[in-house]
MARGU-787475 format. One record per residue: residue in one letter; chain; x, y, z of N, C-alpha, C, O in turn. Coordinates in nm, 4 decimals. Layout:
residues N
SITE   r   c         nx         ny         nz        cax        cay        caz         cx         cy         cz         ox         oy         oz
SITE   A   A          X          Y          Z          X          Y          Z          X          Y          Z          X          Y          Z
...
end
This chain:
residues 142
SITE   r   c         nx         ny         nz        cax        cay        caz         cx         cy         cz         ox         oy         oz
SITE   X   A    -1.4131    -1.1938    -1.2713    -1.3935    -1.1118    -1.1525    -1.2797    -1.1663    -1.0681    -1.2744    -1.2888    -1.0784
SITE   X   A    -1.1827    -1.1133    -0.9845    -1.1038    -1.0794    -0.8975    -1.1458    -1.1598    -0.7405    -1.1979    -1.0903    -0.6532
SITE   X   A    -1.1208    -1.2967    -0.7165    -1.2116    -1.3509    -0.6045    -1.1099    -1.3751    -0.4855    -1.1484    -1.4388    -0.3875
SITE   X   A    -1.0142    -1.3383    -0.4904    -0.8663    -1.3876    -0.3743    -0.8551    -1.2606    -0.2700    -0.7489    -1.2182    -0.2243
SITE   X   A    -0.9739    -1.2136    -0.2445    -0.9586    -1.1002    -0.1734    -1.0336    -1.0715    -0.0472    -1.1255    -0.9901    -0.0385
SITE   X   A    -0.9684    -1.1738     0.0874    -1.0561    -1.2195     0.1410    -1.1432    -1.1112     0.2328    -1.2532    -1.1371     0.2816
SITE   X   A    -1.0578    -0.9593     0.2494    -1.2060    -0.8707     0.3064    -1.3331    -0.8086     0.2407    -1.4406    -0.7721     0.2881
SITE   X   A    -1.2777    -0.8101     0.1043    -1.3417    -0.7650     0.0006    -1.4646    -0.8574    -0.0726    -1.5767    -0.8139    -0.0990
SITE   X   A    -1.4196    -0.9851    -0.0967    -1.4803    -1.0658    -0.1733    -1.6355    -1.0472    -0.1887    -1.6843    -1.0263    -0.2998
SITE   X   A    -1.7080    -1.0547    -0.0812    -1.8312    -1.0326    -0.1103    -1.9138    -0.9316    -0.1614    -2.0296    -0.9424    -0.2020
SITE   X   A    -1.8340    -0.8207    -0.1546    -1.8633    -0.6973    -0.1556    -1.8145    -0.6139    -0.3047    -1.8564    -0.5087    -0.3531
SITE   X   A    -1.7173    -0.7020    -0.3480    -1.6531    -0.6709    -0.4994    -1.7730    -0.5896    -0.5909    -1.7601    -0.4729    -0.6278
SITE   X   A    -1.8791    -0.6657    -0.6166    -1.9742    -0.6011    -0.7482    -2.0383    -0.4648    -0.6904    -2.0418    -0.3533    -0.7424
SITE   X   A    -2.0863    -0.5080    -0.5702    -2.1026    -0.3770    -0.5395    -2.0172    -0.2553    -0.4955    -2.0682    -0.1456    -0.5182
SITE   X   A    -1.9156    -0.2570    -0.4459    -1.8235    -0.1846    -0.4747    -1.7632    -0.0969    -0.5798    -1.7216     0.0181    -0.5656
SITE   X   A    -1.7665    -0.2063    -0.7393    -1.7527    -0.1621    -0.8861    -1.8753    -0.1230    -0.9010    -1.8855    -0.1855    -1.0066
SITE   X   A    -1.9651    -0.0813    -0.8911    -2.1310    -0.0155    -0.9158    -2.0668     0.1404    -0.8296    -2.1343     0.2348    -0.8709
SITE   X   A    -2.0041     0.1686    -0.7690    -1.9672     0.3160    -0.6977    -1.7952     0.3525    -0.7497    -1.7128     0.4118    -0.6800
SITE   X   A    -1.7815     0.3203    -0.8329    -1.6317     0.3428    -0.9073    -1.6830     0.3940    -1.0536    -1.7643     0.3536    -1.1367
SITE   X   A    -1.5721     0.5296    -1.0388    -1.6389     0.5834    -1.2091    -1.4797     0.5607    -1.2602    -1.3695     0.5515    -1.2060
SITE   X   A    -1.5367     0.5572    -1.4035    -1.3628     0.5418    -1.4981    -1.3864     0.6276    -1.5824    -1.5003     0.6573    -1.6185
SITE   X   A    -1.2414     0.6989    -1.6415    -1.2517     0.8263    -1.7416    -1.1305     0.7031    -1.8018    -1.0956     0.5938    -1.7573
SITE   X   A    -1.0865     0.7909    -1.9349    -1.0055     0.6984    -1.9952    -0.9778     0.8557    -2.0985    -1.0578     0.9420    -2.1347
SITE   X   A    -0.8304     0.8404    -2.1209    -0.7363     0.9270    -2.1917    -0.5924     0.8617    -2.2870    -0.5397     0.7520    -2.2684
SITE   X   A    -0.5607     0.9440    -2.3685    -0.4647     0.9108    -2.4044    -0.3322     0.8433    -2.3487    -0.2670     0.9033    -2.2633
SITE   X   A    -0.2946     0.7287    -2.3923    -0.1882     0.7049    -2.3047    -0.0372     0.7344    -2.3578    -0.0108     0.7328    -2.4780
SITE   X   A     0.0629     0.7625    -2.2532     0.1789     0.8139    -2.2643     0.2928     0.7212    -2.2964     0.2801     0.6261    -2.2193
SITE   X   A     0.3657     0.7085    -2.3495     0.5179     0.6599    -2.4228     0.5193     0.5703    -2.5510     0.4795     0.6202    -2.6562
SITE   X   A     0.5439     0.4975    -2.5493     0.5670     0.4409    -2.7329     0.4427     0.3822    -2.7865     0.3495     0.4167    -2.7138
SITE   X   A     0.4000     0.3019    -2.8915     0.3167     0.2998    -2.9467     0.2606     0.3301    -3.0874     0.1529     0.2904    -3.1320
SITE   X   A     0.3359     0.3935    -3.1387     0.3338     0.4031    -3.2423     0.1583     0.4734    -3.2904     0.1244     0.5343    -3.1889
SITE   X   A     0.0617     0.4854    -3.3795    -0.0524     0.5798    -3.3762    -0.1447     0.5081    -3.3327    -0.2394     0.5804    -3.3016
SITE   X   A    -0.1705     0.3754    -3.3102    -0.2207     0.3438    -3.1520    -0.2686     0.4464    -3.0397    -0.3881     0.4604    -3.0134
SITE   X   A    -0.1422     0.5348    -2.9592    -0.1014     0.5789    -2.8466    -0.2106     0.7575    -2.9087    -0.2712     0.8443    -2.8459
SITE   X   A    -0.1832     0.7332    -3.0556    -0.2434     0.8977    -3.0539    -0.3640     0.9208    -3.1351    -0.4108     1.0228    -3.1857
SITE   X   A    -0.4174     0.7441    -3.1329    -0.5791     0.7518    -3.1691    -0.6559     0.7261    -3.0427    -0.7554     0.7857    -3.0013
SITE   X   A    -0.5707     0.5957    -2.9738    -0.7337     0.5472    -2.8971    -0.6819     0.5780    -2.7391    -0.5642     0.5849    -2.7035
SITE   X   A    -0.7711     0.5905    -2.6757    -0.7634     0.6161    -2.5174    -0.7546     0.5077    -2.4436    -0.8433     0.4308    -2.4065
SITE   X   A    -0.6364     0.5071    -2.4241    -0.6017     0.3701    -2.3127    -0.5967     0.3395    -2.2149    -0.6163     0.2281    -2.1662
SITE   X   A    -0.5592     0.4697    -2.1521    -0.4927     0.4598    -2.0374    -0.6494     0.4900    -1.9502    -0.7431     0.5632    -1.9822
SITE   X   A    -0.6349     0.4200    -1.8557    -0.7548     0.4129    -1.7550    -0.7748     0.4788    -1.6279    -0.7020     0.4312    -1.5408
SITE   X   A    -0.8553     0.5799    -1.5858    -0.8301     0.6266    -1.4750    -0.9343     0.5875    -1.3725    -1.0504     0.6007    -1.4112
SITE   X   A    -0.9138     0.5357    -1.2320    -1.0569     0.4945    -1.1624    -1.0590     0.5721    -1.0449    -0.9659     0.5991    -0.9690
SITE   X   A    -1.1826     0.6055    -1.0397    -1.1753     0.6946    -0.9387    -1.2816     0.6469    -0.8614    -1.3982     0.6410    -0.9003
SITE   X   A    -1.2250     0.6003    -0.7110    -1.2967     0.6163    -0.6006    -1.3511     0.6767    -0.4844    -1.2507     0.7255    -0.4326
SITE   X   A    -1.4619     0.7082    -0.3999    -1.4729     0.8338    -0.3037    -1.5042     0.7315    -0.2526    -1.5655     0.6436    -0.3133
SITE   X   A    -1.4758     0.7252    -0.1572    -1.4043     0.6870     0.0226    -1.5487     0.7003     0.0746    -1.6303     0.6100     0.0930
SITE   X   A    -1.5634     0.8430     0.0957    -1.6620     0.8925     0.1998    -1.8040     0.8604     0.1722    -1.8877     0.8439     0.2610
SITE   X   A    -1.8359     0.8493    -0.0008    -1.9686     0.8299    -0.0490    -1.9832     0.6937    -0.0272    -2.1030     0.6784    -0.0037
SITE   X   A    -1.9285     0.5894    -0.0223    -1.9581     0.4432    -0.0582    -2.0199     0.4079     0.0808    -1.9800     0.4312     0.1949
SITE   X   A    -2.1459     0.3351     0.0266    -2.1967     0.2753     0.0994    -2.1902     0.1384     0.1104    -2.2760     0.0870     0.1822
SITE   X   A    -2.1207     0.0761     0.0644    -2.0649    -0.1010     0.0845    -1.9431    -0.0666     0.1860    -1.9027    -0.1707     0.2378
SITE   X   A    -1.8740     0.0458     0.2289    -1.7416     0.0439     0.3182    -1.8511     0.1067     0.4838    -1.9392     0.1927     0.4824
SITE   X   A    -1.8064     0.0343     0.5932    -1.9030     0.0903     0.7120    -1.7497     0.2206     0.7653    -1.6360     0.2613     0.7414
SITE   X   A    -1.8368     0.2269     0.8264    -1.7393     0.3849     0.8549    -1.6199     0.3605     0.9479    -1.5477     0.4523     0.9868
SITE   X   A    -1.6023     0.2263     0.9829    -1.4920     0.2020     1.0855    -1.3709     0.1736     0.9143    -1.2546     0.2139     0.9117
SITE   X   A    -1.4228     0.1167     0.8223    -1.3393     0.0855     0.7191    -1.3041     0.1901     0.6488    -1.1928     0.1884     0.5963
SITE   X   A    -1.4211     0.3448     0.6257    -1.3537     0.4297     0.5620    -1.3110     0.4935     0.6517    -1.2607     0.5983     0.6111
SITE   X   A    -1.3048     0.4748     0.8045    -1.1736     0.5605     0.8652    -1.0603     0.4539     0.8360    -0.9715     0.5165     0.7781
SITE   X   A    -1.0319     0.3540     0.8463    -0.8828     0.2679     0.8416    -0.8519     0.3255     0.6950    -0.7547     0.3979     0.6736
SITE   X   A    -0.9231     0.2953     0.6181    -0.9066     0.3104     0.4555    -0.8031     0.4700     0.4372    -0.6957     0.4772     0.3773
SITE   X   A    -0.8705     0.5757     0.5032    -0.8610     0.7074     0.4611    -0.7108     0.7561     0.5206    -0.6215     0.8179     0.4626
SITE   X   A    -0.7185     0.6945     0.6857    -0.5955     0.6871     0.7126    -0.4560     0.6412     0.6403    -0.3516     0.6993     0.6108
SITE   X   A    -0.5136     0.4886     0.6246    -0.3846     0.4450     0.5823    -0.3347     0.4755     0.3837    -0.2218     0.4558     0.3387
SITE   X   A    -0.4307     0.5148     0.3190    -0.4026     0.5621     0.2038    -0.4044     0.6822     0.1667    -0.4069     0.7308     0.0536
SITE   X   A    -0.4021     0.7583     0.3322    -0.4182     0.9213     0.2635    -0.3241     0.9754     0.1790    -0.3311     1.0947     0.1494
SITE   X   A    -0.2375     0.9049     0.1361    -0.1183     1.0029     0.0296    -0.1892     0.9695    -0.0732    -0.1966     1.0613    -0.1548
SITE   X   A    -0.2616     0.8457    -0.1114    -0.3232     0.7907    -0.2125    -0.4570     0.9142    -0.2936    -0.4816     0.9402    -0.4114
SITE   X   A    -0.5291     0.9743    -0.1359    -0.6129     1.0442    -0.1743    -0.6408     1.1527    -0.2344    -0.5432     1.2069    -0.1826
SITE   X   A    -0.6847     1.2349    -0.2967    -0.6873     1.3433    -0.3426    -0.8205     1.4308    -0.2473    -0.8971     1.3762    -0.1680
SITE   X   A    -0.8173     1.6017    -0.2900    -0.8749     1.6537    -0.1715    -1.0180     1.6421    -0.1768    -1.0938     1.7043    -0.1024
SITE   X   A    -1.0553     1.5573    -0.2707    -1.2508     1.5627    -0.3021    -1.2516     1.4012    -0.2257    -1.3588     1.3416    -0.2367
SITE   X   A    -1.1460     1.3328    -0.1545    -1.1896     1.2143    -0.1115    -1.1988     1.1262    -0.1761    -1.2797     1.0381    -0.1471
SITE   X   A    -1.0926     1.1149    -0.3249    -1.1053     1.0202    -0.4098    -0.9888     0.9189    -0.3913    -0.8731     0.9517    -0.3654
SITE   X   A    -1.0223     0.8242    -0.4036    -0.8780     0.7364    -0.4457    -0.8857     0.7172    -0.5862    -0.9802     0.6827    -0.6571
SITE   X   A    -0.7277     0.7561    -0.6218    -0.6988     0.7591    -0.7803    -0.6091     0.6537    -0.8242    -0.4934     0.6537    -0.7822
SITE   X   A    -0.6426     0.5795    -0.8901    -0.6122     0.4428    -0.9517    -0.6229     0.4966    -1.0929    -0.7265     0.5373    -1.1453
SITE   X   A    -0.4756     0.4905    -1.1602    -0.4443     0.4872    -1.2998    -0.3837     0.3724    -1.3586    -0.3191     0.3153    -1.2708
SITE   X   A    -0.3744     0.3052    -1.4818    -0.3513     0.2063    -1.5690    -0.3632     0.2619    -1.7161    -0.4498     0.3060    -1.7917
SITE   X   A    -0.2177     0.2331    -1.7143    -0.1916     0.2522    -1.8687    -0.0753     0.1655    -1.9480    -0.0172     0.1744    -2.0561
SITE   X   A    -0.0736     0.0784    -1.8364    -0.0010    -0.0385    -1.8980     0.0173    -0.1324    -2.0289     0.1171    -0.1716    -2.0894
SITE   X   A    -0.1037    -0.1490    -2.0442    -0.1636    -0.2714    -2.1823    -0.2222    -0.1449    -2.3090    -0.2940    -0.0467    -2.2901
SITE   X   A    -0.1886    -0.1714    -2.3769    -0.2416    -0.1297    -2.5222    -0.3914    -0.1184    -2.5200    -0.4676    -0.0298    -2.5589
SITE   X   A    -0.4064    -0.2099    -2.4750    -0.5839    -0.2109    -2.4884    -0.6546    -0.1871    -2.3709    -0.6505    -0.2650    -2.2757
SITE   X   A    -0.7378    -0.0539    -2.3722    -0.8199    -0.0268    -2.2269    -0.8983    -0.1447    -2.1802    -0.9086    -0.1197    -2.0601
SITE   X   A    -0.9520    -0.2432    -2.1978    -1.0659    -0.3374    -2.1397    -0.9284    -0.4062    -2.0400    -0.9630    -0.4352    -1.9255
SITE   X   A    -0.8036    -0.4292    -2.0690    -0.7139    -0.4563    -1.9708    -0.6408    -0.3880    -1.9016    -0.5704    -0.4221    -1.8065
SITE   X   A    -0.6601    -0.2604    -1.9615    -0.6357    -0.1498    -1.8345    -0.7008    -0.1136    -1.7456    -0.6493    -0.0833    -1.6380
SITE   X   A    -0.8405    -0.1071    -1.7694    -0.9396    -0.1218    -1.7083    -0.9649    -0.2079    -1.5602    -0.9951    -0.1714    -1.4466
SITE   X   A    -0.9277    -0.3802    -1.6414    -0.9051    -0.4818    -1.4981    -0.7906    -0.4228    -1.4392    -0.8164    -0.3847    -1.3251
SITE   X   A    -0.6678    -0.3998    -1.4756    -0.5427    -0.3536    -1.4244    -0.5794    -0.2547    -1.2944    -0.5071    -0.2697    -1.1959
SITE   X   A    -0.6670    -0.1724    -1.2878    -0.6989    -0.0603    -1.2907    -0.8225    -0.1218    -1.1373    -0.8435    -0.0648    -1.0302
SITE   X   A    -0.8668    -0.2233    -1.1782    -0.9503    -0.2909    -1.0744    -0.8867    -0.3520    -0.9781    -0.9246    -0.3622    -0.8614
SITE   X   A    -0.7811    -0.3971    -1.0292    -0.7228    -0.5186    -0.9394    -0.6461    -0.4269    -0.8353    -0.6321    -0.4561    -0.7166
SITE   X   A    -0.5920    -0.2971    -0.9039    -0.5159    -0.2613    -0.7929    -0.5958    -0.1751    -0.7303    -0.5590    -0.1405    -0.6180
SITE   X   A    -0.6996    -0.1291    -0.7739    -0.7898    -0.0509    -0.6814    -0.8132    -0.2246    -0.4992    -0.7545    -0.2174    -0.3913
SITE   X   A    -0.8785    -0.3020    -0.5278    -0.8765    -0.4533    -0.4812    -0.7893    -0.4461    -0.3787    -0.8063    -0.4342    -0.2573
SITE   X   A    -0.6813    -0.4562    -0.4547    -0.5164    -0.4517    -0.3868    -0.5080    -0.3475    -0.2760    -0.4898    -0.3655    -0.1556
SITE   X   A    -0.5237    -0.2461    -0.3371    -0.4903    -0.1336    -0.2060    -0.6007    -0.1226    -0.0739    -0.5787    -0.1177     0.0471
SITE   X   A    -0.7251    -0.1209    -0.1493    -0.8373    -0.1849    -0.0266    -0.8132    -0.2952     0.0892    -0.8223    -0.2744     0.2102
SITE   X   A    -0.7772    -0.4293     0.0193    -0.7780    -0.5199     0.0439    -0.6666    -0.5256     0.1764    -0.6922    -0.5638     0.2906
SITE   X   A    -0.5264    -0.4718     0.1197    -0.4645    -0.4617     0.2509    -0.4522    -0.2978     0.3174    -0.3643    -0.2594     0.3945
SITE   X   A    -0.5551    -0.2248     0.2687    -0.5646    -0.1355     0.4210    -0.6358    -0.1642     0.4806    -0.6258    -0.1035     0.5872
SITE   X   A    -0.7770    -0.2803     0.4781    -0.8826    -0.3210     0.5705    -0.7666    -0.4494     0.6223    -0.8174    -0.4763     0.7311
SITE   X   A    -0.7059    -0.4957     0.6163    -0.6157    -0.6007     0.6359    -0.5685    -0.5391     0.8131    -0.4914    -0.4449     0.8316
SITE   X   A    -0.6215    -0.6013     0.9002    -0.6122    -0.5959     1.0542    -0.4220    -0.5737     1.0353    -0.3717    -0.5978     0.9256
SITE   X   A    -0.3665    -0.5443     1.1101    -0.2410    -0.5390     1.1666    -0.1975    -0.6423     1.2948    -0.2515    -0.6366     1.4053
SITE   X   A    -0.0975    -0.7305     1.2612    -0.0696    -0.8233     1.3863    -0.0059    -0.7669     1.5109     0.0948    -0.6961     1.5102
SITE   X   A    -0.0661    -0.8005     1.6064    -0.0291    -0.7480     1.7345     0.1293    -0.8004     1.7275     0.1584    -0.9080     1.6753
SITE   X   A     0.2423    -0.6977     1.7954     0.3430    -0.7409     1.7840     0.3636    -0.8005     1.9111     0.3362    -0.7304     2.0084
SITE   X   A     0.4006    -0.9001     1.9281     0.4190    -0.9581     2.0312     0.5777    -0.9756     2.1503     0.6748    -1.0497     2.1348
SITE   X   A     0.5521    -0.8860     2.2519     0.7044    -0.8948     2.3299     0.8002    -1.0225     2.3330     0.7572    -1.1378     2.3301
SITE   X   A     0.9316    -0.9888     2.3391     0.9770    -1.0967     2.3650     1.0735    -1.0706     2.4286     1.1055    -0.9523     2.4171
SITE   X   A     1.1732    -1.1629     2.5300     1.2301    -1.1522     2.6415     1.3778    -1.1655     2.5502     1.3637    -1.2608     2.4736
SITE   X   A     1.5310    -1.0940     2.5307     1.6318    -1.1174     2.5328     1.6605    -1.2484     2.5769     1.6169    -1.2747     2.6890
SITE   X   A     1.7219    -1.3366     2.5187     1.7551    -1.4540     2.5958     1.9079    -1.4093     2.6800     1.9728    -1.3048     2.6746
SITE   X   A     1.9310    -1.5381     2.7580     2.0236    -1.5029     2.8673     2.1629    -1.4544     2.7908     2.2295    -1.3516     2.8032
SITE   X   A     2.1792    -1.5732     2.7053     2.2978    -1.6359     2.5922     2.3301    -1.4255     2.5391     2.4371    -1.3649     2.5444
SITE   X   A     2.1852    -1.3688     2.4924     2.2392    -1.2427     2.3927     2.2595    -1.1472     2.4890     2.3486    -1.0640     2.4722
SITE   X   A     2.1758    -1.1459     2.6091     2.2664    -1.0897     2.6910     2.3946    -1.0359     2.7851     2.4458    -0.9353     2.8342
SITE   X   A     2.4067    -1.1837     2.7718     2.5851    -1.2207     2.8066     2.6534    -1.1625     2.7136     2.7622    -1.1133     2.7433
SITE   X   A     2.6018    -1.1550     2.5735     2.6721    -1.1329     2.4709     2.6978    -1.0221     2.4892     2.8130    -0.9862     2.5136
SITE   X   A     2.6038    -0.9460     2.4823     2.6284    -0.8300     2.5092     2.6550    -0.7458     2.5852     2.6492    -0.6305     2.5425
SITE   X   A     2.6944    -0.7679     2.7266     2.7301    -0.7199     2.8745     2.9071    -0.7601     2.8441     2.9975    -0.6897     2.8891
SITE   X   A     2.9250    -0.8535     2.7814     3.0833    -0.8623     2.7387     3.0948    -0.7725     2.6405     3.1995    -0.7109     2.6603
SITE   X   A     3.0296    -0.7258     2.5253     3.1086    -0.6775     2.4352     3.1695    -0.4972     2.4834     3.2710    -0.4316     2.4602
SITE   X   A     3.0211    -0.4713     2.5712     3.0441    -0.3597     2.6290     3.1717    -0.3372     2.7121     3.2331    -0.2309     2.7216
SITE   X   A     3.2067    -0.4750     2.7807     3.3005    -0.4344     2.8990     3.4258    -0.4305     2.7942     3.4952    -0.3297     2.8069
SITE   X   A     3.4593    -0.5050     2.7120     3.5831    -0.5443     2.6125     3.5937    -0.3704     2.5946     3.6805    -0.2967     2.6415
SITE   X   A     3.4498    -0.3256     2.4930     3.4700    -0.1774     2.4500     3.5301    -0.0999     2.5269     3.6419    -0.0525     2.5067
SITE   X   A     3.4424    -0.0766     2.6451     3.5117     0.0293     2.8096     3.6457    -0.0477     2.7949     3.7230     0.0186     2.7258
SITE   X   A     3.6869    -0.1378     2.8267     3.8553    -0.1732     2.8525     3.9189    -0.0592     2.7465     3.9731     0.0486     2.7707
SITE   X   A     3.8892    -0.1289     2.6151     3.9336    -0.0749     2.5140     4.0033     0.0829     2.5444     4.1167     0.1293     2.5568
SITE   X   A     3.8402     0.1404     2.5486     3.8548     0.3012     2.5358     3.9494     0.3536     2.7024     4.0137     0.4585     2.7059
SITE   X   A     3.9405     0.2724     2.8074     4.0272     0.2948     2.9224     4.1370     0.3180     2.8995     4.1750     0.4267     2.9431
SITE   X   A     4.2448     0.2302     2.8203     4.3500     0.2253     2.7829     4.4210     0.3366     2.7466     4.5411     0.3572     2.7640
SITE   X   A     4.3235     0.4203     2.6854     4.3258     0.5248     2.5849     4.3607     0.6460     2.6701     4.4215     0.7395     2.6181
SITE   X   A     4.3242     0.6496     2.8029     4.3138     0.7806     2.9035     4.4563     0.7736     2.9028     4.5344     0.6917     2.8545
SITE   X   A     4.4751     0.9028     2.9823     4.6549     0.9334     3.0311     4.7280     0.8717     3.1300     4.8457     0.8356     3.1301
SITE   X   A     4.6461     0.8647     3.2106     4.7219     0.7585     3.3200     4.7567     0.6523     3.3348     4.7986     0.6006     3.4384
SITE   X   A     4.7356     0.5809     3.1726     4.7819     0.5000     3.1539     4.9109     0.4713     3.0395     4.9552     0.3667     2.9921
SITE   X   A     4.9476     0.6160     3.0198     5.0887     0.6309     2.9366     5.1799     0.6542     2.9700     5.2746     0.6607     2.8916
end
């Protein structure tokens, strides 16, 4: 199992107990591999049904992955990377993990900060240089 996931961690098995997987043919080379066995992994999660997410998490969740979602409230996690489904499968877990993991992931308060004197100067000159500049340019001075 997948243990570096520090909002998730405890909650991992039960989480995978409310995730269904379909599995289909997978797409590009391969040789008859690709057009016997079903590789490619699809996981599908609903947001709204899970009862391991409290409802402050499936509102952050729903928000921040709504392009992710589809209109029955699923999050769709595909893997068809590896030849062999049992590692498309984890593939398929980890990034389900992944995308959870940092939309419950708090956001850092951005914190103000004051121009120092130095970039201000800097910049109260570059302006006046510019205005000179463009002054020059008027008629009354040709």
């Amino acid at each position: 199992m997948i243990h570096d996931f520090s909002y998730l961690r405890n909650r991992e098995d039960d989480l995978l107990k409310e995730v269904t997987f379909s599995t289909s043919r997978s797409s590009g080379p391969g040789g008859q591999n690709v057009n016997k066995v079903e590789t490619k992994v699809e996981l599908r999660f609903n947001i709204m049904l899970s009862k391991v997410l409290s409802d402050d998490e499936k509102r952050t969740v729903l928000q921040k992955l709504k392009n992710r979602i589809n209109s029955n409230g699923e999050l769709v996690v595909t893997a068809q990377t590896s030849r062999s489904q049992l590692q498309n499968r984890q593939i398929a877990i980890q990034r389900l993990m992944t995308l959870l993991n940092e939309a419950l992931k708090p956001e850092k308060k951005r914190i103000a900060t004051k121009p120092t004197k130095a970039s201000v100067k800097r910049r109260l000159e570059s302006k006046r240089k510019h205005s000179e500049k463009k002054s020059f340019r008027k008629k009354n001075f040709l």
